[in-house]
C-alpha positions as CSV (number, residue, x, y, z in Angstrom):
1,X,120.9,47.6,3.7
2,X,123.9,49.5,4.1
3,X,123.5,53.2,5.4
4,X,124.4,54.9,2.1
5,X,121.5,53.2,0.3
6,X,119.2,54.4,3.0
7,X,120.3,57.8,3.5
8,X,119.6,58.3,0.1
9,X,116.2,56.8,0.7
10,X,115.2,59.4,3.8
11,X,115.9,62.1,1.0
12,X,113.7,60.3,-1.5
13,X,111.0,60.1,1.0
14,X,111.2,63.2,2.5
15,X,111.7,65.4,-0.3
16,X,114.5,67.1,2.2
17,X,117.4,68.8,0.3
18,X,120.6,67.1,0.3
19,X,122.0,70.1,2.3
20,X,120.1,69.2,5.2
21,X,122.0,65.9,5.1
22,X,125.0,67.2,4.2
23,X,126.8,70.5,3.9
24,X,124.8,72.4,6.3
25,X,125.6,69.8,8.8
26,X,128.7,71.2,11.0
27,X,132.2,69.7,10.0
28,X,133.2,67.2,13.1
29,X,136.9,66.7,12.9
30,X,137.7,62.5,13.3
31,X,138.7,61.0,15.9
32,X,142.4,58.9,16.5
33,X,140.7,54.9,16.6
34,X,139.6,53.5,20.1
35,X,139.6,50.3,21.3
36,X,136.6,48.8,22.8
37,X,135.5,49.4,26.0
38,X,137.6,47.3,28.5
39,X,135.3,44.4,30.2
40,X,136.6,46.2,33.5
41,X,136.6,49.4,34.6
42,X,140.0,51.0,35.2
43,X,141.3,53.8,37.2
44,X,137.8,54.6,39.0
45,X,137.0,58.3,39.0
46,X,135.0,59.8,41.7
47,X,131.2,61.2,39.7
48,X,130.3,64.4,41.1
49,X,126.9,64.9,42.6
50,X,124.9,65.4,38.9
51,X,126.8,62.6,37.4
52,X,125.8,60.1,40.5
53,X,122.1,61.0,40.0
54,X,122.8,60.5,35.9
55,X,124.4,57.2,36.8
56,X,121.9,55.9,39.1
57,X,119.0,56.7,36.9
58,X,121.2,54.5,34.0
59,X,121.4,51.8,36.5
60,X,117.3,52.2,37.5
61,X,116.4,52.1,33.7
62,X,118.4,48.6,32.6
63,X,116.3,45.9,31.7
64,X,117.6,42.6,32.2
65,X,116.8,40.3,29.3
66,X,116.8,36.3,29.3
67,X,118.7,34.5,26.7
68,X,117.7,31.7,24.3
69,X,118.1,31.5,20.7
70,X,116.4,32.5,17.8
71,X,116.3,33.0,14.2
72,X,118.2,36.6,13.4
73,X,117.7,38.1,10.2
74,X,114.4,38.2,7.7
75,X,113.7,36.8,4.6
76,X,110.3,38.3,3.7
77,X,109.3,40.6,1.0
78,X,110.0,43.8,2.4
79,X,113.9,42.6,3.7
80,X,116.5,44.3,2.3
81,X,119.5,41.3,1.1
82,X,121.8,42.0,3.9
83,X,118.9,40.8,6.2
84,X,119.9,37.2,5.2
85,X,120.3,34.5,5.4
86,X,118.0,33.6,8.2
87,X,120.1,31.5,10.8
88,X,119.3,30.4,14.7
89,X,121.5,32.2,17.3
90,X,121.6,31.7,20.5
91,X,122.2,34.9,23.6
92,X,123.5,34.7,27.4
93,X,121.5,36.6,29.9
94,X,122.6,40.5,29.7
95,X,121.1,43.7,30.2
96,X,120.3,46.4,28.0
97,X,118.8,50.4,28.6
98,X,114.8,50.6,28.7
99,X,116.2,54.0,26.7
100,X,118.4,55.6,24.1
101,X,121.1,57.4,25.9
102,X,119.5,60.8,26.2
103,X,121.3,64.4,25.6
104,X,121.4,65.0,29.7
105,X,123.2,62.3,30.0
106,X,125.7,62.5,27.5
107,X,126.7,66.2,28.6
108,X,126.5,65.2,32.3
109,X,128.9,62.4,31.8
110,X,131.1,64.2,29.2
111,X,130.9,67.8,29.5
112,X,129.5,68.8,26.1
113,X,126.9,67.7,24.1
114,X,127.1,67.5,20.3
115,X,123.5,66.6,19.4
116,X,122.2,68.7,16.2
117,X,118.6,68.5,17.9
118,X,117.6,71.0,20.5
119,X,113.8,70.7,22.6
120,X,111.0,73.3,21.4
121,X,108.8,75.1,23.6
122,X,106.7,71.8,25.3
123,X,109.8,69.9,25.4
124,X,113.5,69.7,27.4
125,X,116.1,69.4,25.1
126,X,117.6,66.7,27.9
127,X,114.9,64.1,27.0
128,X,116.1,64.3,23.6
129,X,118.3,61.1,22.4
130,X,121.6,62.4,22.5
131,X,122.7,61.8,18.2
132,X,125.7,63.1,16.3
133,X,128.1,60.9,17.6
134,X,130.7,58.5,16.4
135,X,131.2,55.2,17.3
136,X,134.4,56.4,18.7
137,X,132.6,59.1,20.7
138,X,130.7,56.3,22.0
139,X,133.1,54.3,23.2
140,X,135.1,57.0,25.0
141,X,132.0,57.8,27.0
142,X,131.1,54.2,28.0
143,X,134.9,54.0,28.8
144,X,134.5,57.3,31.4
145,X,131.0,56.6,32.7
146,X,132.4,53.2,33.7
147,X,135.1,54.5,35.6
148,X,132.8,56.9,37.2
149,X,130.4,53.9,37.7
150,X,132.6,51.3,38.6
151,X,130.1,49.4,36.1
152,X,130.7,47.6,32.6
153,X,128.6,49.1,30.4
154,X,128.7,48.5,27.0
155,X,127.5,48.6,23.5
156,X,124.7,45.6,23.0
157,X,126.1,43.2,20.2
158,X,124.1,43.0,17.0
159,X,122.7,40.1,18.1
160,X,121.6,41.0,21.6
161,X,119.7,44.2,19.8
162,X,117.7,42.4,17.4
163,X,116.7,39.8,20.3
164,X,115.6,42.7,22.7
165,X,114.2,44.7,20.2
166,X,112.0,41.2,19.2
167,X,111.2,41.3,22.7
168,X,113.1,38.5,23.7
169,X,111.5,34.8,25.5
170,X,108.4,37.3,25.4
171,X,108.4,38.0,21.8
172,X,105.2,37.8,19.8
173,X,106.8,38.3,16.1
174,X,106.2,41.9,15.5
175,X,107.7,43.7,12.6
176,X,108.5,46.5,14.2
177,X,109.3,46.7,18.2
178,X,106.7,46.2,20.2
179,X,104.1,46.0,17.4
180,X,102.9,45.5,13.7
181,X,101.4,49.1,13.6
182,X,104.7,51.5,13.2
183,X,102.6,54.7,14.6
184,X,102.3,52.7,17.7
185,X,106.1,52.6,18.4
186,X,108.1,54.7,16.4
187,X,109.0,58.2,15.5
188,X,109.8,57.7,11.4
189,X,109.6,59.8,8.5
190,X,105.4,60.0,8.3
191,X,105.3,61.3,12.4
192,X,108.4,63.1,12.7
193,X,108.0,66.1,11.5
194,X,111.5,65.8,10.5
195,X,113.5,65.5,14.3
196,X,113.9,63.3,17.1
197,X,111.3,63.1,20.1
198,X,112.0,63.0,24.1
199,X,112.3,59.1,24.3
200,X,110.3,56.9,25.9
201,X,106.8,58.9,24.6
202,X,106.1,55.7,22.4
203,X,104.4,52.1,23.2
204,X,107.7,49.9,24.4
205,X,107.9,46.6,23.2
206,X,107.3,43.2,25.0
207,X,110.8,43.7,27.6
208,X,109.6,46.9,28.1
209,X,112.5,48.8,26.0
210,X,110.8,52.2,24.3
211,X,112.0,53.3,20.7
212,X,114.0,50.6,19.4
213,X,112.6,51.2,16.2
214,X,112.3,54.8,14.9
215,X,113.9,57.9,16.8
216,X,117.7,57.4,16.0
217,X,119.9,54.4,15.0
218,X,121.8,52.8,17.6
219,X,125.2,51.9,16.9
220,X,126.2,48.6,18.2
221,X,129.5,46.4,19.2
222,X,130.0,44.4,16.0
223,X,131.4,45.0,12.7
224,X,129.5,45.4,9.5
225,X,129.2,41.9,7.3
226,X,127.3,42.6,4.4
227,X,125.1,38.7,4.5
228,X,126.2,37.6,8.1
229,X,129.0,35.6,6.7
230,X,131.3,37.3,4.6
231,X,134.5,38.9,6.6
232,X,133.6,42.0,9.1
233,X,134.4,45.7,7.7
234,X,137.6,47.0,9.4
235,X,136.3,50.1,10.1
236,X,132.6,49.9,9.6
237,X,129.9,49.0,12.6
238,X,126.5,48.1,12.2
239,X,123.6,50.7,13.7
240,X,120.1,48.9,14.1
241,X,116.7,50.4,14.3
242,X,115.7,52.8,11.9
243,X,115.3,56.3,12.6
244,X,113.4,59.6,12.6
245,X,113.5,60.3,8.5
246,X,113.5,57.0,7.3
247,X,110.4,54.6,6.2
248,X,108.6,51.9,8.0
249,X,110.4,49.6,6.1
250,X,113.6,50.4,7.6
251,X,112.5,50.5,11.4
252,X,111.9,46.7,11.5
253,X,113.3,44.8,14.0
254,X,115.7,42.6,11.5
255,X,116.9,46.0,8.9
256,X,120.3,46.8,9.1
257,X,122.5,49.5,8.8
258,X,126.4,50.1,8.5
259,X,128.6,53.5,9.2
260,X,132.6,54.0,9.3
261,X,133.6,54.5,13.2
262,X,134.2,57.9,12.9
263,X,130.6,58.6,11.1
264,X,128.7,61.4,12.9
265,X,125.3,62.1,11.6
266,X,122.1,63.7,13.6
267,X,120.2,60.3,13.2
268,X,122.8,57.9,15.3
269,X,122.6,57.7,18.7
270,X,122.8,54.7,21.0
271,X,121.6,52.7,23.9
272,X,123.8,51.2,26.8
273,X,124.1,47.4,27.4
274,X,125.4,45.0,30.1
275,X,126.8,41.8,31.5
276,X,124.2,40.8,34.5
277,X,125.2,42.9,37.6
């Protein structure tokens, strides 16, 4: 289900007024169009003492994942018709982050940090998924913490996602991540209270992986198709995984959404992904 569709759906649900969305949301000026993230890093930079611990503890937290294939999409009651048709893919071996990419991370890699969200009282505002950023933001910052890492991160394909968020070889055909009860796995619009939550505080699924369903969307390498098969948007990439104002329904592991490159909202974050080290 396209993003539009479902943002309208969050204000449905929540009763939230469309400035909270919207207008009262900061400006963000667009960005000029990046390419992806080169399969090498280039012109290594040396990561100052903060940005080595960052680093390592990305490293520490990436789950490496099996491949097979399986049968991507959903065509069940509750699946929304960009969901289909159902059709058997088949993933290498990769890795992918046991987290979202968190706020500290973000600013100690980049030097700013443009999340919406802030932590209250019981809570550091590091833990916090790091969210108002563009796919292009993305990119740039997978681009410099590889040449400070001398890694190859990258954004997980759409496939990859829905396989780990399944739960991969391990998977035992949950709706949601990790399981069929939603309040076991996910911060949505009933638990909420409107906001993200320090990540990882959930039930992980089967791999291990925490929050891939509820929290913030996660934007993702490919390029929106509205059935699978049609031509890929230009500009347009998909985002998987529901998020902190939206309904169960659209924090199953097989919903879809889709958001121009230079989209910034506070409900789109992401999570890292690999080739095998």
């Amino acid at each position: 289900m396209n993003r539009i569709f479902k943002t309208l759906g969050v204000v449905i649900f929540l009763m939230i007024p469309v400035a909270v969305f919207g207008q009262s949301r900061p400006v963000a000026p667009k960005r000029n169009v990046v390419k992806q993230a080169a399969s090498k890093p280039t012109s290594a930079q040396k990561p100052t003492s903060a940005q080595q611990e960052v680093i390592d503890n990305i490293i520490a937290n990436m789950v490496n994942v099996k491949g097979s294939g399986f049968m991507m999409g959903s065509n069940t009651e509750e699946a929304y018709p960009d969901e289909g048709p159902v059709h058997d893919v088949t993933v290498g071996d990769f890795m992918i982050g046991k987290f979202e990419v968190t706020q500290r991370e973000w600013e100690t890699i980049m030097g700013e940090n443009p999340s919406v969200f802030s932590g209250d009282e019981d809570e550091d505002s590091g833990s916090l998924p790091v969210e108002y950023v563009s796919w292009n933001d993305v990119e740039l910052f997978i681009i410099k913490l590889n040449r400070l890492s001398g890694k190859n991160f990258r954004l997980p394909t759409e496939a990859e996602w829905e396989y780990a968020a399944r739960g991969g070889t391990r998977s035992n055909g949950y709706s949601y991540s990790g399981s069929d009860d939603i309040e076991e796995v996910a911060w949505y619009g009933r638990n909420s209270d409107r906001r993200t939550h320090p990540v990882g505080k959930k039930k992980p699924n089967e791999l291990g992986l925490y929050d891939m369903s509820g929290n913030v969307w996660e934007w993702t390498a490919d390029k929106w198709s509205p059935d699978y098969t049609m031509p890929r948007s230009r500009s347009n990439f998909t985002d998987r995984g529901g998020c902190w104002g939206v309904s169960a329904r659209d924090c199953r592991v097989s919903c879809r959404g889709g958001d121009d490159r230079t989209t910034r909202l506070q409900d789109i974050g992401l999570r890292l992904a690999a080739d095998p080290f």
